[in-house]
N, C-alpha and C positions, 0 to 999 in steps of 0.2 A: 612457540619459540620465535617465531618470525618478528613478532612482536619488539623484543629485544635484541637481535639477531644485527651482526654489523652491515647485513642488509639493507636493513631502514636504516642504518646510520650512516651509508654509504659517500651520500652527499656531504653530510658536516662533518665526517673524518676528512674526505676530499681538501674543501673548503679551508681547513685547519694548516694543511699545506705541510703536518707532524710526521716526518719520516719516520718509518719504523722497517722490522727485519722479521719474516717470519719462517721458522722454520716446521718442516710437515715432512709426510713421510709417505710412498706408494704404497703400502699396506700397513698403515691404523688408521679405522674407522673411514670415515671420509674423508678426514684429514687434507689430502692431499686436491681435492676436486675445492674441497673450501677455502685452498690458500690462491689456485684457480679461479674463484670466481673474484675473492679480494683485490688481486691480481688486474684484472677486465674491468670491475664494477671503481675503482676507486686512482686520482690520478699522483697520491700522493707519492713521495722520494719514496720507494721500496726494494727491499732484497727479501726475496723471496727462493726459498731453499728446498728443493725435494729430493727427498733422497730415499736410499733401501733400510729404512731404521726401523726397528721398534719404537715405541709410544714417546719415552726418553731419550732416544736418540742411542745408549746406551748398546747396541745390538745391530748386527750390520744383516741383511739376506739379498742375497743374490743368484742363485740357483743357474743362474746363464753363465757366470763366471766360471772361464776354466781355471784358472792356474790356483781359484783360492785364495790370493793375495790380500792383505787388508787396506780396507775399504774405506779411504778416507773422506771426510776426517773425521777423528778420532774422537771422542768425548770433548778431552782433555782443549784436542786442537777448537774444536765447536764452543769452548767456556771463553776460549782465549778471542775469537772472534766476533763472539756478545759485547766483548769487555771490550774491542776495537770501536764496534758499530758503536757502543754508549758513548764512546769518547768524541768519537766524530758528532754524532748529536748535540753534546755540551755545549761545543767548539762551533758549531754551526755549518760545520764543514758538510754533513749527511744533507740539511735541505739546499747548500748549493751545489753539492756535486756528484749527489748518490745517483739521480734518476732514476730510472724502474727498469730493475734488469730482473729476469727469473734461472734461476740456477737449477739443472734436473740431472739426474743423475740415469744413463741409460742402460737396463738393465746387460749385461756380457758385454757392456763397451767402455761404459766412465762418464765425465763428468761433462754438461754444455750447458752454454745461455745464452740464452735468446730478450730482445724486447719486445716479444709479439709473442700472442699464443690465442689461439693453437696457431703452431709452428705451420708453414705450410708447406701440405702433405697429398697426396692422388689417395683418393676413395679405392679402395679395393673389394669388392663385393664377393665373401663365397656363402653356398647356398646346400642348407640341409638334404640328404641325399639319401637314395635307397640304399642300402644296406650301413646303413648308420656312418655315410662316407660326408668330407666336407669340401664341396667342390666347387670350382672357378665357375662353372656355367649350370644354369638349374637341370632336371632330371626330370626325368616324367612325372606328373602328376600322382599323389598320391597321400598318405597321411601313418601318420605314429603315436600312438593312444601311451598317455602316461595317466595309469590311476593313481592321484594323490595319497600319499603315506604318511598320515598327521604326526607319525613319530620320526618319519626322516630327518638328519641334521648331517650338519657337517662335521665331517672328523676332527677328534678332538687336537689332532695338530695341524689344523686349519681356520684359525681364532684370529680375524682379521678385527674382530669385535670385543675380543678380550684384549686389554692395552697391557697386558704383562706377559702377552707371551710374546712369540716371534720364530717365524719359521714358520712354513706351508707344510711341509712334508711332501713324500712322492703320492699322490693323488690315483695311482693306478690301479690303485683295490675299493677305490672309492666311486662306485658307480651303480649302486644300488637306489632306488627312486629315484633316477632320472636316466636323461635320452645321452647319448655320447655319441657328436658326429668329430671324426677324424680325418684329417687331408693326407693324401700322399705325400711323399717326405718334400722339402722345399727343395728345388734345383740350384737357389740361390741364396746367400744370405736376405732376410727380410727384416727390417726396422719397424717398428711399430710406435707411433709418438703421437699420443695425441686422447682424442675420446671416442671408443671402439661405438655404432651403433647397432642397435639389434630392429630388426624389424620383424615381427611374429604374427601370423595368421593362425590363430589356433578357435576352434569349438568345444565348448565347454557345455557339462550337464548342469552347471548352480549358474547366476545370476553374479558370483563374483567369484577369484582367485588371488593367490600371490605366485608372480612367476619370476624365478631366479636366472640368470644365464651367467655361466664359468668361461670363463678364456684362456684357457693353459696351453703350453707348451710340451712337446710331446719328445725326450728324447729319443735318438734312437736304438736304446736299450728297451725301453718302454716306457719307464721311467715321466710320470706326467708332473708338471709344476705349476701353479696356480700363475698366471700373468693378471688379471684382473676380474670384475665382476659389475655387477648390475642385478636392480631388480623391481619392480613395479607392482603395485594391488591394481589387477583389472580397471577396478573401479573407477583407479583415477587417469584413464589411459587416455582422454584428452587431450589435444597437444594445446598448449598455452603457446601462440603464436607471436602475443607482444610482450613472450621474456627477454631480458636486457642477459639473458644467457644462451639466447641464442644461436651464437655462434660455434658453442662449445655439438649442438646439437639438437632434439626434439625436450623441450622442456615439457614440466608439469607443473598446474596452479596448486594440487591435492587439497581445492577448493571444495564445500559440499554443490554448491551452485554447476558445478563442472562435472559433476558425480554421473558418470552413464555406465548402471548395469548391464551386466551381459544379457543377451537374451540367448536361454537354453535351447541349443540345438544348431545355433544360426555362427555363421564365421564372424568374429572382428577382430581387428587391428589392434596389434599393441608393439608403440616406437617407443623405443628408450635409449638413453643413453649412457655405456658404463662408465666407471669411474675412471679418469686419466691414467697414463701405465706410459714409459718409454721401454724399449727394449729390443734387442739385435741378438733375432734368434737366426743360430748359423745352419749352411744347406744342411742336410738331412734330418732336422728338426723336425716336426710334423705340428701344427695346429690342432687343435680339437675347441670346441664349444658344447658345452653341457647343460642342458635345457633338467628342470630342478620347481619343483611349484612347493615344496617345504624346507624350512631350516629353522628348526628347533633346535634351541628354546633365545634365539635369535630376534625370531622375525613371528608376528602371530599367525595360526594360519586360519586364511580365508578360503569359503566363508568357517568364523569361527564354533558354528554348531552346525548338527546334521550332515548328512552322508559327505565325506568329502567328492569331490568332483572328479570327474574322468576329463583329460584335455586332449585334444587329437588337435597334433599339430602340422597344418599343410606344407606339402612338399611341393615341387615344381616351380616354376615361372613364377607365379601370383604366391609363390610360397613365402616358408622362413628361409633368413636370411642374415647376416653382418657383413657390416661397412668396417673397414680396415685402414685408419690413416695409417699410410705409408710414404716413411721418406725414401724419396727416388739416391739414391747412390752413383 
């Protein structure tokens, strides 16, 4: 795909100087990371729009929202503002006067733009913890064994990958094949805007894996809500250090040249980064991060024949861990 991909084509879009508008969504597909890179990689006149939609825009989720209110704009208003943006195109007016602004919509708060991104934000580090806790400072040394479940998958109202549904559902019966570390409730409201990273120290019995990580939100009824996601094949856990996406975080070439097997028994690293998320979860909210190495009939799982793999993932100092852009208030 990279082949065709407006990746390579980044430069002679650039160069064309053709202003355009793209609109995406925090949960479909990746949608929202790829209007992100477009965004970075390209200097053309652009409005760039993310928002809580479903695939068509047609469907609003917000799960931080209290009052329930609807969530604009509306379809109807979103048709009427294509038909704006075309006209400014004709007229000429979009390549003198549009610029590049990116429009995001933050989850429990509403609507901002920026012309820069990632917005800037302070790194916030918590760290996996003994008794399945998610904590500001690391914890003794130690490990947490998840035997892989070739049939695990995600609950069927959790189809960030099916472009017709819409809606996470409450996630709190959903923790069967995999690890769930939880923070104490927040003392303060906390922002999150940006691209969450993961950095994992885990030993594996195969030579490869796919490891998933969840970032929900935790009410405090119990009540859990999907905030974002990421996920990586061992394989390709390389960081590609002259990606032009850089910024966003730890990229991948998932080049075969790049390809480094795990060696069974032995620790390695694995940096990724999830997919963009804004949102303003209020005090007594709680964090959780759910560590996941299958999601059937999703994602394949690796390796794809023979025994699946047992993963012990390191605790403490030298352990697992996420990085939390956070805007300061």
């Amino acid at each position: 795909m990279l082949d065709w991909s407006n990746r390579e084509a980044a430069d002679r879009v650039s160069r064309s100087g053709t202003p355009y508008q793209n609109w995406a969504s925090w949960f479909d597909l990746g949608m929202a990371h790829g209007a992100v890179c477009r965004f970075l990689l390209q200097s053309n006149p652009m409005n760039v729009i993310i928002g809580p939609w479903n695939h068509d825009g047609s469907g609003t989720y917000d799960p931080l929202q209290a009052d329930g209110a609807p969530i604009l704009p509306t379809p109807s208003m979103q048709h009427a503002n294509n038909l704006r943006f075309a006209n400014l195109c004709f007229s000429g007016r979009a390549a003198r006067e549009q610029g590049k602004v990116l429009h995001y919509y933050t989850l429990g708060e509403g609507w901002k733009s920026t012309a820069v991104w990632p917005v800037p934000a302070t790194r916030q580090r918590w760290y996996i913890s003994t008794g399945f806790r998610l904590t500001a400072s690391p914890d003794r040394a130690g490990l947490d064994s998840l035997q892989v479940n070739p049939a695990a998958q995600e609950d069927d109202t959790s189809m960030r990958w099916d472009t017709d549904r819409l809606g996470f559902g409450n996630r709190r019966t959903f923790l069967d094949g995999r690890l769930a570390y939880t923070s104490e409730p927040l003392t303060r409201d906390l922002e999150i805007t940006g691209h969450p990273v993961v950095y994992l120290n885990v030993t594996s019995t195969c030579e490869d894996s796919a490891v998933f990580v969840y970032l929900e939100a935790v009410k405090p009824d119990g009540e859990s809500y999907l905030l974002t996601e990421g996920q990586l094949r061992a394989l390709h856990r390389k960081v590609w250090t002259d990606s032009p996406l850089s910024a966003l975080g730890p990229q991948h070439s998932y080049l075969k040249r790049d390809a480094e097997p795990l060696i069974p028994g032995e620790p390695a690293i694995l940096i990724f980064t999830l997919f963009p998320i804004s949102a303003r979860l209020p005090s007594g909210y709680r964090l959780r991060v759910c560590l996941a190495c299958s999601d059937k009939p999703n994602f394949a799982n690796m390796p794809a024949d023979g025994a699946p793999p047992l993963l012990k993932f390191h605790r403490g100092a030298a352990g697992c861990y996420i990085d939390l852009p956070i805007i300061e208030s």
